[in-house]
N, C-alpha and C positions, 0 to 999 in steps of 0.2 A: 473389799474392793479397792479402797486405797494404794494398798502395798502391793498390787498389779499394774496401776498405773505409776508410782513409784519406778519398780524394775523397767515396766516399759521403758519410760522416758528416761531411766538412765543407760537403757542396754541400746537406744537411738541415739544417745552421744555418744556411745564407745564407739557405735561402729559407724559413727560419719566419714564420708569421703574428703578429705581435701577440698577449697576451693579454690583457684587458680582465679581470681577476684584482680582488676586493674585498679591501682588506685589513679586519678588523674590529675595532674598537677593543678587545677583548683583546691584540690582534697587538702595541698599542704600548705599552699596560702591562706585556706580559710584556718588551719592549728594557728599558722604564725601570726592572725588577725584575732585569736581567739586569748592566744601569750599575751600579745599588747595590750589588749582590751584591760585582762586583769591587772597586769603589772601597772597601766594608768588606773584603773581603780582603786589599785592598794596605794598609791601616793597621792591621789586628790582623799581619799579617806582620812589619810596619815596627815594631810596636810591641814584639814578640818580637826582633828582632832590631837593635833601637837600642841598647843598649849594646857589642856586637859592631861596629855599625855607624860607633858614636862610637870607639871604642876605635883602630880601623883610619885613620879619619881624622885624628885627631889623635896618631896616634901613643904614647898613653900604654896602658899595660897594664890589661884589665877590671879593675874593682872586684870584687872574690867580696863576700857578706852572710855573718853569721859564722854564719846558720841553715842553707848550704848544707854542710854538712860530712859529711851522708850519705853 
């Protein structure tokens, strides 16, 4: 019974219609809202995690600050 519904649902995507779909210009400020969002996450990330990240690359041990002593 599988390999029926198999061919079905591949022989209902060969023969789909086109869709003539509007996109509306919310559609593309919400991608260009969605870019920002990541590319500010990937730099407050990078920015949390650059002296780890220096530390590892260059081989030298993190600096501690001497108010971390909590």
């Amino acid at each position: 019974m599988k390999p029926v519904i198999l061919l079905a649902t591949l022989a209902l995507m060969l023969i789909s219609a086109p869709a003539f779909a509007y996109i509306d210009p919310g559609t593309g400020s919400f991608l260009v809202q969605g870019i920002i969002a990541v590319v500010i996450g990937v730099g407050v990330t990078g920015k949390l995690y650059w002296s780890k990240i220096k530390a590892f690359l260059t081989g030298k041990p993190i600096e501690q600050d001497e108010d971390d002593d909590e």
